[in-house]
PDB file with SEQRES, HELIX, SHEET and CRYST1 records, atoms N, CA, C and O in Angstrom:
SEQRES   1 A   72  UNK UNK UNK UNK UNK UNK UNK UNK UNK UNK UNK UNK UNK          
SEQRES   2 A   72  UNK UNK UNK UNK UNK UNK UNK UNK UNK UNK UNK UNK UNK          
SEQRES   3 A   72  UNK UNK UNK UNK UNK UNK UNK UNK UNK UNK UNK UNK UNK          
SEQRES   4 A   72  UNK UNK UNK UNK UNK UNK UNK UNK UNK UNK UNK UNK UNK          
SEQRES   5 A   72  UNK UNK UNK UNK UNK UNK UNK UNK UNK UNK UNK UNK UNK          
SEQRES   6 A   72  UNK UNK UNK UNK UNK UNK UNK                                  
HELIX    1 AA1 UNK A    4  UNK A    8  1                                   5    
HELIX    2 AA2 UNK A   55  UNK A   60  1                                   6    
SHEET    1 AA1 3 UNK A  19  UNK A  27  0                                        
SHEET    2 AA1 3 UNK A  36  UNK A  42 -1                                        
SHEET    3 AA1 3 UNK A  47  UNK A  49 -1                                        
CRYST1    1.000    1.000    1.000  90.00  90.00  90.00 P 1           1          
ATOM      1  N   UNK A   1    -170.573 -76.442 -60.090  1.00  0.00           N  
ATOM      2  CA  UNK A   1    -169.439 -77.306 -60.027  1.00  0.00           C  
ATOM      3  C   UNK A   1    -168.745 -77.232 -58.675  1.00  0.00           C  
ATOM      4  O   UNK A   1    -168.543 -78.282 -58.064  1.00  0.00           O  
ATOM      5  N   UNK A   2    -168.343 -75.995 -58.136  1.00  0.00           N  
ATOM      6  CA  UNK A   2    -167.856 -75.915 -56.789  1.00  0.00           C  
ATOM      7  C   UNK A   2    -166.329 -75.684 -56.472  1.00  0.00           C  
ATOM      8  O   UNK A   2    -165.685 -75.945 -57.488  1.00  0.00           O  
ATOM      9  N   UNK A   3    -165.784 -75.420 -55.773  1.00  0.00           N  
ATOM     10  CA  UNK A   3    -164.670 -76.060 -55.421  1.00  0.00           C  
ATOM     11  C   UNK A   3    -164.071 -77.011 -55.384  1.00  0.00           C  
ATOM     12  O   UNK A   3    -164.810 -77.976 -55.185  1.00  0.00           O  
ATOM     13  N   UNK A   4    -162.506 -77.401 -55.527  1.00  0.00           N  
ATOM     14  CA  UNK A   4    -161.462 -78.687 -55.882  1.00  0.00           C  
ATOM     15  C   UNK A   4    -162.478 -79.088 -54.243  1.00  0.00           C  
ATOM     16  O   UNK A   4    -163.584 -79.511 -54.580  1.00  0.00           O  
ATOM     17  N   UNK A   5    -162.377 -79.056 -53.229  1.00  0.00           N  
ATOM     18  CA  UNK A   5    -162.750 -79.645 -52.404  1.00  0.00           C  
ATOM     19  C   UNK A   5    -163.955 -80.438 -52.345  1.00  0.00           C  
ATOM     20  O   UNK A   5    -164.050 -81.562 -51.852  1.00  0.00           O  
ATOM     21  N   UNK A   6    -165.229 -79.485 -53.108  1.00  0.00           N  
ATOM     22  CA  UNK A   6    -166.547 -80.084 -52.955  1.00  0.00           C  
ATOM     23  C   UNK A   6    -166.794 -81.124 -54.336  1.00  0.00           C  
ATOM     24  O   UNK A   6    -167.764 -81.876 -54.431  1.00  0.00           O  
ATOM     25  N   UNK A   7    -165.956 -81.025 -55.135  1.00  0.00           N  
ATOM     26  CA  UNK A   7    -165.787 -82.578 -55.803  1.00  0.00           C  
ATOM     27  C   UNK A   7    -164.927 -83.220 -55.091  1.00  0.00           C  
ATOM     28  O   UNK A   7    -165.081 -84.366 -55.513  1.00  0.00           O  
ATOM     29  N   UNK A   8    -164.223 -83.263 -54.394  1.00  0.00           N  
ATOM     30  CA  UNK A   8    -163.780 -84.270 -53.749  1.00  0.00           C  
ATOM     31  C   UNK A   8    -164.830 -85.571 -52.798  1.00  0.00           C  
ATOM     32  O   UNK A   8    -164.654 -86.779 -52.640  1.00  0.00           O  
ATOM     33  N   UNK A   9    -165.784 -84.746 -52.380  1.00  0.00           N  
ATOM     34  CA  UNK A   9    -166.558 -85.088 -51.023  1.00  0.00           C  
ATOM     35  C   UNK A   9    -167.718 -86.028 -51.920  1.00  0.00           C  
ATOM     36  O   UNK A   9    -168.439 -85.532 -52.786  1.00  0.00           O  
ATOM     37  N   UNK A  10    -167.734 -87.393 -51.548  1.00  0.00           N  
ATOM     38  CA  UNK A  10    -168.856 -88.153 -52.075  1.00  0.00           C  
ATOM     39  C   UNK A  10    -169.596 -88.450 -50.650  1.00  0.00           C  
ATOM     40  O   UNK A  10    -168.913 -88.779 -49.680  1.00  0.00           O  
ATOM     41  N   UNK A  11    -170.923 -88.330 -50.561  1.00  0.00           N  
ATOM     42  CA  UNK A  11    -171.511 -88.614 -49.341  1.00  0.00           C  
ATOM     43  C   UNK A  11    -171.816 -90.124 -49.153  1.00  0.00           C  
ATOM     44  O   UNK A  11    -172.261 -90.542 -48.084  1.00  0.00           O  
ATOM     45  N   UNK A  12    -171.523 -91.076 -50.401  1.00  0.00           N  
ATOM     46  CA  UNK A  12    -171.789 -92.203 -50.553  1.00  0.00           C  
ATOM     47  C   UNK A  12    -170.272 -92.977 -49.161  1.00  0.00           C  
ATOM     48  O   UNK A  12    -170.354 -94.127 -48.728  1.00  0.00           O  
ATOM     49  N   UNK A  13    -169.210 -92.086 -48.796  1.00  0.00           N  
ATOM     50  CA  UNK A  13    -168.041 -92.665 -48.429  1.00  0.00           C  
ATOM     51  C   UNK A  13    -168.652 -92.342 -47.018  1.00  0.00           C  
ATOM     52  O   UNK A  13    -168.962 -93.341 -46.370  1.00  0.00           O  
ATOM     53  N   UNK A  14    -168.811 -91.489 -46.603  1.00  0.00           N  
ATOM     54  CA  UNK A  14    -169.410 -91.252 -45.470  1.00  0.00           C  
ATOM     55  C   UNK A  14    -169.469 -92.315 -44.202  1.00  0.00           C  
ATOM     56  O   UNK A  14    -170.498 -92.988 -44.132  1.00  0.00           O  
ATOM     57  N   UNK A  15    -168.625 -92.487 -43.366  1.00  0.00           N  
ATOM     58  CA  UNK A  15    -169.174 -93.474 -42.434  1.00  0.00           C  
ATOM     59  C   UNK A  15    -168.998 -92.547 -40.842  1.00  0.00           C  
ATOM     60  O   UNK A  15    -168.524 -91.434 -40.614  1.00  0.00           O  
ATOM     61  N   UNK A  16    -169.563 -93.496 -40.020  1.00  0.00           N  
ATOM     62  CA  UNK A  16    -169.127 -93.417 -38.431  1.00  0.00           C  
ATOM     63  C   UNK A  16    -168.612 -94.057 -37.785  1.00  0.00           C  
ATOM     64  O   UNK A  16    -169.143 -95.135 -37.514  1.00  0.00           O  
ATOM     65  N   UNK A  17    -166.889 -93.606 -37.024  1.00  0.00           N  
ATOM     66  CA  UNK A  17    -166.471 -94.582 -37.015  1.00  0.00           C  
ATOM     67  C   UNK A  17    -165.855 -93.666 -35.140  1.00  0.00           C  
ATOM     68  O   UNK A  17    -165.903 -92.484 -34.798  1.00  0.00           O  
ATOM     69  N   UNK A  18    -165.461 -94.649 -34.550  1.00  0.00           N  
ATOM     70  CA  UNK A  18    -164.784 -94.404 -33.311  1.00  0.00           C  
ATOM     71  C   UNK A  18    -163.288 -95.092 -33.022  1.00  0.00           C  
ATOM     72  O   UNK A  18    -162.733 -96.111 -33.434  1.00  0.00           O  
ATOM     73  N   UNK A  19    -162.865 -93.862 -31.970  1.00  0.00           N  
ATOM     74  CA  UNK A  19    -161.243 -94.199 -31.943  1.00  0.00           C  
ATOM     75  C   UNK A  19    -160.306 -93.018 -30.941  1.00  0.00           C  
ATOM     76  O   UNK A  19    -160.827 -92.067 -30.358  1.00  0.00           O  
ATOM     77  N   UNK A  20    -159.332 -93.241 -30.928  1.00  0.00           N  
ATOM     78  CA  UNK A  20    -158.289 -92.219 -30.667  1.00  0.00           C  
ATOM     79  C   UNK A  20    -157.865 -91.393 -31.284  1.00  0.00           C  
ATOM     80  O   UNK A  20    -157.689 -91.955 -32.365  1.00  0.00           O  
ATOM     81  N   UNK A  21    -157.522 -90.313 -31.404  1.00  0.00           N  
ATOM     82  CA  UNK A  21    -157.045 -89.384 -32.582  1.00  0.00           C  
ATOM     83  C   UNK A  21    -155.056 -89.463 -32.008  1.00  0.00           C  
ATOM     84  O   UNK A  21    -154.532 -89.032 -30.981  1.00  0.00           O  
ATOM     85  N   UNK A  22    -154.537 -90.086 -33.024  1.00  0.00           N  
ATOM     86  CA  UNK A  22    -152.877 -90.456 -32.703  1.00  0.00           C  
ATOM     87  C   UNK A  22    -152.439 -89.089 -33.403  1.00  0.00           C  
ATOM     88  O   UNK A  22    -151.532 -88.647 -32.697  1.00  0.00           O  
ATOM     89  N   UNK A  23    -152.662 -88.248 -34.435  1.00  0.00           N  
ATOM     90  CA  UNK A  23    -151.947 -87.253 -34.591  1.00  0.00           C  
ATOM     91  C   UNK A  23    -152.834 -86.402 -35.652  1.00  0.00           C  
ATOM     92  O   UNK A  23    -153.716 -86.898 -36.353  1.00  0.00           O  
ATOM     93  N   UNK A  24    -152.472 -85.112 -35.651  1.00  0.00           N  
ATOM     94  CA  UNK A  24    -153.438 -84.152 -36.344  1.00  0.00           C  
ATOM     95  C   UNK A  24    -152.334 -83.070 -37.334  1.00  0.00           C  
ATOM     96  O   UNK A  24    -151.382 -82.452 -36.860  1.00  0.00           O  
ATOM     97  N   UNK A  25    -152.793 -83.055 -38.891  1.00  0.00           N  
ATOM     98  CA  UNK A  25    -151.832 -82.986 -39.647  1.00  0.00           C  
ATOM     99  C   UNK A  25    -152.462 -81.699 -40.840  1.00  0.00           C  
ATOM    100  O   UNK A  25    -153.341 -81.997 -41.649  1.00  0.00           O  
ATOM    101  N   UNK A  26    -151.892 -80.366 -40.780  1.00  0.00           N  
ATOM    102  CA  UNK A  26    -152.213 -79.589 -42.229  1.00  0.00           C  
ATOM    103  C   UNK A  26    -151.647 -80.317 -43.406  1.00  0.00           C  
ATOM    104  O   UNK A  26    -150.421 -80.402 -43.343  1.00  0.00           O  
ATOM    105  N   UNK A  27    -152.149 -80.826 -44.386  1.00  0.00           N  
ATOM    106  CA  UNK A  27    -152.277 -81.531 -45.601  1.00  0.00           C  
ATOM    107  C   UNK A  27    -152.500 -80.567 -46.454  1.00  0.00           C  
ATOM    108  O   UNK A  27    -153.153 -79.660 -45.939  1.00  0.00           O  
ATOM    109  N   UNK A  28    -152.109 -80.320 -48.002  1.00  0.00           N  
ATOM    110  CA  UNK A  28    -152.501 -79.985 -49.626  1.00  0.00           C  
ATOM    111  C   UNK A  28    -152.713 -81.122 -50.363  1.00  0.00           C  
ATOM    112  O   UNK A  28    -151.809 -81.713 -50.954  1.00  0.00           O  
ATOM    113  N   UNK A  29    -153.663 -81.396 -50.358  1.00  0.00           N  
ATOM    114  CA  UNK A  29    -154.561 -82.631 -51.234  1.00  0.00           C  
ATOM    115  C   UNK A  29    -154.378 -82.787 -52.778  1.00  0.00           C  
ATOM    116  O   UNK A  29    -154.568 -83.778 -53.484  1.00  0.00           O  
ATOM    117  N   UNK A  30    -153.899 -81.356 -53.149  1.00  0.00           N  
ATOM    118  CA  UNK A  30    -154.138 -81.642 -54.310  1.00  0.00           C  
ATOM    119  C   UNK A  30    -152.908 -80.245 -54.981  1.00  0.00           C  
ATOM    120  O   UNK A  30    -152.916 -79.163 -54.395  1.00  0.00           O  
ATOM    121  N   UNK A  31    -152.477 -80.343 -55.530  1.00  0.00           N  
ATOM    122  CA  UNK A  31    -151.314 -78.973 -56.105  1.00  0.00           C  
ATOM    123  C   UNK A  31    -152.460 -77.505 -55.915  1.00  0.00           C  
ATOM    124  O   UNK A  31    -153.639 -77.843 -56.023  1.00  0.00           O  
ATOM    125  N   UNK A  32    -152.323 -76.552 -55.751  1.00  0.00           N  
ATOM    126  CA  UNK A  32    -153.009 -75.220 -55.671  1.00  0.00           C  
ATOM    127  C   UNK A  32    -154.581 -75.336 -54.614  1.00  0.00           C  
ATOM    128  O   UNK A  32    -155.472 -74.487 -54.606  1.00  0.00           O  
ATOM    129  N   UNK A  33    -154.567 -76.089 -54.138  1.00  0.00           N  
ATOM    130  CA  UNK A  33    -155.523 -76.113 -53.452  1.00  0.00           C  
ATOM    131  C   UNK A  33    -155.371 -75.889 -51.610  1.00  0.00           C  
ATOM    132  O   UNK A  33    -154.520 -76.543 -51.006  1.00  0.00           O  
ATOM    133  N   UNK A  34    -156.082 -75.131 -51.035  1.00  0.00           N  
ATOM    134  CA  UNK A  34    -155.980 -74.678 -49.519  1.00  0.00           C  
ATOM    135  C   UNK A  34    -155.489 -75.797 -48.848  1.00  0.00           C  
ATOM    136  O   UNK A  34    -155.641 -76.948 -49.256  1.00  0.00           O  
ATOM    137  N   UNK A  35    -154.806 -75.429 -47.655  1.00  0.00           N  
ATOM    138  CA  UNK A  35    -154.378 -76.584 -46.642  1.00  0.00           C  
ATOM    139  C   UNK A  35    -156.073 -77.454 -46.178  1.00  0.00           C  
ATOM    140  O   UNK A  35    -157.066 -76.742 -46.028  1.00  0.00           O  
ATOM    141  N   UNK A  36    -156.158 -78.797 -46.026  1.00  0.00           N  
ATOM    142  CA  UNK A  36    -156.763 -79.510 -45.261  1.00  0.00           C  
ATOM    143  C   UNK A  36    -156.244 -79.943 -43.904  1.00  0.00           C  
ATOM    144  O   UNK A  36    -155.031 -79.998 -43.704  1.00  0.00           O  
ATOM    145  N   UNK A  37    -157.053 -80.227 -43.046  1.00  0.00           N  
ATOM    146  CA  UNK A  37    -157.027 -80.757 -41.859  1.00  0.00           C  
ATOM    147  C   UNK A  37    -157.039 -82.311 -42.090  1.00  0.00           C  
ATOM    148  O   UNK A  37    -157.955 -82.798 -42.751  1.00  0.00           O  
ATOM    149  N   UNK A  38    -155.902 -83.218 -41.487  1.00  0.00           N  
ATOM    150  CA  UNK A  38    -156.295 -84.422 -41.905  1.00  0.00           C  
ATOM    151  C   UNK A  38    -155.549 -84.639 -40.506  1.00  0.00           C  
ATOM    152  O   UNK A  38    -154.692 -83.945 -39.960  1.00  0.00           O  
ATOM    153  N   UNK A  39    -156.391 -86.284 -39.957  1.00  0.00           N  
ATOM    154  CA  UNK A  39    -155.885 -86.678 -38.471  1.00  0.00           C  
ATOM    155  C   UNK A  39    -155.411 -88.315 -38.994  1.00  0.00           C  
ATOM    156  O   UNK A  39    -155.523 -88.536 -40.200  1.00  0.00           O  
ATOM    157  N   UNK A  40    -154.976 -89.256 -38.243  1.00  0.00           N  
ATOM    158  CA  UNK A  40    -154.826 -90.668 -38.160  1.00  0.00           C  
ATOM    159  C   UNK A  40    -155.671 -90.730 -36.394  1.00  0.00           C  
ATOM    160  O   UNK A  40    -155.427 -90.226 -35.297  1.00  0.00           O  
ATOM    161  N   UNK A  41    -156.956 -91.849 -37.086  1.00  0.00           N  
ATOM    162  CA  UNK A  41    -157.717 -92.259 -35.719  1.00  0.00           C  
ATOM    163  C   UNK A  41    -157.437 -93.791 -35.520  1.00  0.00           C  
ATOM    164  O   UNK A  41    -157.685 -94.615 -36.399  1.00  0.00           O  
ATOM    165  N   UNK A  42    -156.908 -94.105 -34.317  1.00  0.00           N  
ATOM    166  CA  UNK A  42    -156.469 -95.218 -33.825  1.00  0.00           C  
ATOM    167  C   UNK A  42    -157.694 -96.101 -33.719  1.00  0.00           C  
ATOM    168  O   UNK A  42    -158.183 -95.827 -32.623  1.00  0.00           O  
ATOM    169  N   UNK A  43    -158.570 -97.195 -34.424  1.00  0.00           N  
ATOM    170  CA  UNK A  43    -159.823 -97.497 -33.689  1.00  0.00           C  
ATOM    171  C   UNK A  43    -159.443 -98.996 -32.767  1.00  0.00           C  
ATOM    172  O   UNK A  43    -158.281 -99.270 -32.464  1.00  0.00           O  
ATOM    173  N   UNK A  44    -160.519 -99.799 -32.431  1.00  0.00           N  
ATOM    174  CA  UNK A  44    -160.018-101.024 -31.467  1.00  0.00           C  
ATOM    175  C   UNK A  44    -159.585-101.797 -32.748  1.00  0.00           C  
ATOM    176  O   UNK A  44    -159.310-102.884 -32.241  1.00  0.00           O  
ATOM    177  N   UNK A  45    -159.327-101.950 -34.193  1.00  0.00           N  
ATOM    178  CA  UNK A  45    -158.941-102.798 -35.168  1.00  0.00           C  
ATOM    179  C   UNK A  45    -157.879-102.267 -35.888  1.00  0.00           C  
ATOM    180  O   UNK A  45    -157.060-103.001 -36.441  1.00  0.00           O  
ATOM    181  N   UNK A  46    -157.812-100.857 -35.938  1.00  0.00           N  
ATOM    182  CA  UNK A  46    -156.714-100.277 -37.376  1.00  0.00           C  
ATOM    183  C   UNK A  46    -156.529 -98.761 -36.980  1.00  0.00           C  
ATOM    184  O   UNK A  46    -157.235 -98.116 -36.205  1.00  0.00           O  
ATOM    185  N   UNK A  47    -155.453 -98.348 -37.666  1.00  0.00           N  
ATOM    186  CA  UNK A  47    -155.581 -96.638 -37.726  1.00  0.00           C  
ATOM    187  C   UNK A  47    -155.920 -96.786 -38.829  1.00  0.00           C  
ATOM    188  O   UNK A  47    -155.683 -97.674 -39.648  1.00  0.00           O  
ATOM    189  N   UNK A  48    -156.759 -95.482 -38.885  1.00  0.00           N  
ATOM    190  CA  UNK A  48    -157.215 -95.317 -40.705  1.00  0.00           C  
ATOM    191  C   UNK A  48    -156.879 -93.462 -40.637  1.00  0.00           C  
ATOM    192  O   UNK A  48    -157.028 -92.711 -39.673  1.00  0.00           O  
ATOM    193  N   UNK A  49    -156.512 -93.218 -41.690  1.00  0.00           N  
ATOM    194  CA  UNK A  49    -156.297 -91.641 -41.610  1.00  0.00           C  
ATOM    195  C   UNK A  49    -157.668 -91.090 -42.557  1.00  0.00           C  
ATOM    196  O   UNK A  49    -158.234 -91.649 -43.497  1.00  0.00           O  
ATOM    197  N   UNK A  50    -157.842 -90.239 -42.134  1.00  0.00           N  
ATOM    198  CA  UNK A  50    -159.135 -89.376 -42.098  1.00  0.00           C  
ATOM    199  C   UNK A  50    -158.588 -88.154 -42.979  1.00  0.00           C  
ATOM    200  O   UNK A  50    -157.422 -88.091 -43.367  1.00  0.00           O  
ATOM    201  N   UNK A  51    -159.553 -87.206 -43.245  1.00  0.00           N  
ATOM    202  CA  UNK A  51    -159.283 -85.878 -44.176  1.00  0.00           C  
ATOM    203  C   UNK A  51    -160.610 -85.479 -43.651  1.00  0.00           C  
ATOM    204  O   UNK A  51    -161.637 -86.004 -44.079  1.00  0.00           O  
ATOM    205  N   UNK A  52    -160.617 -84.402 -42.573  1.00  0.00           N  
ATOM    206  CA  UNK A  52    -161.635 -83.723 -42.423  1.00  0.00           C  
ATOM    207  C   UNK A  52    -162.187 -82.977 -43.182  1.00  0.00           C  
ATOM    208  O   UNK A  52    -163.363 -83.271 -43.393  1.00  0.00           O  
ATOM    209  N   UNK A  53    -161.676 -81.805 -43.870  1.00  0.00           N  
ATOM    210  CA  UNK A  53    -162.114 -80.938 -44.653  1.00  0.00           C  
ATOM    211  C   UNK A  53    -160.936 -79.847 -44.893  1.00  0.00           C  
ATOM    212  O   UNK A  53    -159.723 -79.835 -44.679  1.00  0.00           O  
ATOM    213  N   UNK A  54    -161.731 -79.078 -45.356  1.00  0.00           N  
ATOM    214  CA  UNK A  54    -160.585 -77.798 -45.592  1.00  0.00           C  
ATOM    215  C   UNK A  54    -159.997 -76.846 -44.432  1.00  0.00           C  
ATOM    216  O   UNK A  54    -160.819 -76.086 -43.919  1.00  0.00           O  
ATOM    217  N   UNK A  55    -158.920 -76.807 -44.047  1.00  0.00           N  
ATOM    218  CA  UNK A  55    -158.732 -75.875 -43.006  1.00  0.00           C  
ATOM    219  C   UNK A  55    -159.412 -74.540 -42.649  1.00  0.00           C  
ATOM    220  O   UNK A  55    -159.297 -74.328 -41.442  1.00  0.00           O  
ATOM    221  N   UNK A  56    -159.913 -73.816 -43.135  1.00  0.00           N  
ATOM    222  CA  UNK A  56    -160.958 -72.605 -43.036  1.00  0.00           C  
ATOM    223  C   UNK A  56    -162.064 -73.409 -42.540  1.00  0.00           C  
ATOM    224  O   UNK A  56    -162.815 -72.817 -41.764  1.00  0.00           O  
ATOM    225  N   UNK A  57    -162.251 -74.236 -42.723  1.00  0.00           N  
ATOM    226  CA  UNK A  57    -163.972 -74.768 -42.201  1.00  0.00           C  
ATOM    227  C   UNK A  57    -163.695 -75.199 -40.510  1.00  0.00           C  
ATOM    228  O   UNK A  57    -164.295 -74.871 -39.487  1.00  0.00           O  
ATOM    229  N   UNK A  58    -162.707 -75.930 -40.708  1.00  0.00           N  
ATOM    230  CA  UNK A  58    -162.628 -77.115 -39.696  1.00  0.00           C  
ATOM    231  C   UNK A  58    -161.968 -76.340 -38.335  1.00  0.00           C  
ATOM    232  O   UNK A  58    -162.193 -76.526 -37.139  1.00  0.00           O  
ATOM    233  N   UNK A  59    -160.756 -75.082 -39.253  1.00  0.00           N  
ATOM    234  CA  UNK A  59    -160.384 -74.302 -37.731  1.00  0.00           C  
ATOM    235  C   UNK A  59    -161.923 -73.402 -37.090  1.00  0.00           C  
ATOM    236  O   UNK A  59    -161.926 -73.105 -35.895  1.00  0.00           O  
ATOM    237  N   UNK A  60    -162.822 -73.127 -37.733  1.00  0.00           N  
ATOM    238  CA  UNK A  60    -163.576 -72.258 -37.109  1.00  0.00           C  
ATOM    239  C   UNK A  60    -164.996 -72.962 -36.741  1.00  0.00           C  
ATOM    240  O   UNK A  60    -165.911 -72.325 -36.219  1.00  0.00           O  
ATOM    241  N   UNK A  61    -165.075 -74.176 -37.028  1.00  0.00           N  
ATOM    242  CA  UNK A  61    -165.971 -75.220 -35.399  1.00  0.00           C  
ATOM    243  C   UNK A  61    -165.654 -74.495 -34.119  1.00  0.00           C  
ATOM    244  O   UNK A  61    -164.619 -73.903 -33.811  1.00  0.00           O  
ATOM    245  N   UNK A  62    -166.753 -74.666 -33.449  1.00  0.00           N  
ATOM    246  CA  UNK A  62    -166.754 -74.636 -32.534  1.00  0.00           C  
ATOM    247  C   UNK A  62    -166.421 -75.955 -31.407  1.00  0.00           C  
ATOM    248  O   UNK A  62    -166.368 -75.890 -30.178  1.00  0.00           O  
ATOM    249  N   UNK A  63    -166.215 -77.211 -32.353  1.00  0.00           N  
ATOM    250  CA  UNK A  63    -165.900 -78.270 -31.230  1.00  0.00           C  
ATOM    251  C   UNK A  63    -164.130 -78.111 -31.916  1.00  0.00           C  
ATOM    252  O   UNK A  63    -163.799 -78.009 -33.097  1.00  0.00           O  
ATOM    253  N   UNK A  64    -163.413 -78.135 -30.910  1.00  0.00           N  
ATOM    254  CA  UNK A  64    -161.470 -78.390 -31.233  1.00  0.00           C  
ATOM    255  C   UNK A  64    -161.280 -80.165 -30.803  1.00  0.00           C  
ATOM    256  O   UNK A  64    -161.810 -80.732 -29.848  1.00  0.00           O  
ATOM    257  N   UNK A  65    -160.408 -80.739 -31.787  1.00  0.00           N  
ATOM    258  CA  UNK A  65    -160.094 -81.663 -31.197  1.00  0.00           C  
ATOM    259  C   UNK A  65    -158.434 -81.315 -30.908  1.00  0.00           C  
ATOM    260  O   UNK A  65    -157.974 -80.174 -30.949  1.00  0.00           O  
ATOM    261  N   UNK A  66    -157.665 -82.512 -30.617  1.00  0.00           N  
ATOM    262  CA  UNK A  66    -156.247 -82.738 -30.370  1.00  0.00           C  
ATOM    263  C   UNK A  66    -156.361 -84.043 -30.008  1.00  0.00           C  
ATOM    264  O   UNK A  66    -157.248 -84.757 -29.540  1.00  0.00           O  
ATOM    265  N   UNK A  67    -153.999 -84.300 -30.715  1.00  0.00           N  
ATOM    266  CA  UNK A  67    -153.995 -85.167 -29.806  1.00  0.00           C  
ATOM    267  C   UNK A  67    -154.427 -86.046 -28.652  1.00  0.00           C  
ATOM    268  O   UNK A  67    -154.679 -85.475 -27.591  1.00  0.00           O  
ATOM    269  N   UNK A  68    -154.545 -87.354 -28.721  1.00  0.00           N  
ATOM    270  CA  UNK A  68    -155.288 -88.091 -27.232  1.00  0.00           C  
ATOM    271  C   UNK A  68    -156.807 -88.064 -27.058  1.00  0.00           C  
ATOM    272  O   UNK A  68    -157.321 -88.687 -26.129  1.00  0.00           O  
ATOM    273  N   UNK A  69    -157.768 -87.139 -28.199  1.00  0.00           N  
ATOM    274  CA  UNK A  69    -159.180 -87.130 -28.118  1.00  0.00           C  
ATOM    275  C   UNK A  69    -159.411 -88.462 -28.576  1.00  0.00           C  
ATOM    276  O   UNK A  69    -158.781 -89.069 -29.442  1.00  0.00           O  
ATOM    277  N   UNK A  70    -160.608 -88.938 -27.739  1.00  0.00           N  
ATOM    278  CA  UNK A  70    -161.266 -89.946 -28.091  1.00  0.00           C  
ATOM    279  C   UNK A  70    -162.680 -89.911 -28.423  1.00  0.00           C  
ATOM    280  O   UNK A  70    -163.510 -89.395 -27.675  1.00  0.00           O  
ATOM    281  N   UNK A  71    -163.000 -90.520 -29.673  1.00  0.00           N  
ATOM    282  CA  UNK A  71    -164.393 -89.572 -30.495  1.00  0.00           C  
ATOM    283  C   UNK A  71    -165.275 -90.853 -30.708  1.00  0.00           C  
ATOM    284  O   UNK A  71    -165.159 -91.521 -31.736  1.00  0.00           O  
ATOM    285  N   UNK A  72    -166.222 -91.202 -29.640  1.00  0.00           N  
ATOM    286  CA  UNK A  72    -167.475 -92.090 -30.574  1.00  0.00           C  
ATOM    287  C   UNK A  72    -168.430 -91.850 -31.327  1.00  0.00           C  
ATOM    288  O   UNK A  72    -169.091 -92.774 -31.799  1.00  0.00           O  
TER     289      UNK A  72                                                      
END                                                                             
């Protein structure tokens, strides 16, 4: 079954998308569940806000984003 997180994750939603990253945000998705990493990416049509994953995963990448990154 997994973790509240890994039912969250459908690979069917999955896309690739490019943009600006306008701001980067610790999120609780759900009552008792770990902080997430969630950003708003500016693209050439819309911001759409994103939910990377769980904060334990996402702080210990080795790629960092921030503010002002631009990701194709």
């Amino acid at each position: 079954m997994g973790s509240q997180y890994q039912r969250m994750y459908d690979p069917k939603t999955v896309e690739t998308i490019s943009g600006t990253i306008e701001s980067i945000d610790k999120i609780i998705p759900m009552k008792g569940m770990y902080y997430g990493i969630h950003l708003l990416l500016k693209t050439d049509k819309e911001t759409i806000p994103v939910h990377l994953g769980p904060g334990w995963y996402i702080e210990r990448l080795d790629t960092k984003i921030g503010k002002g990154d631009r990701r194709e």
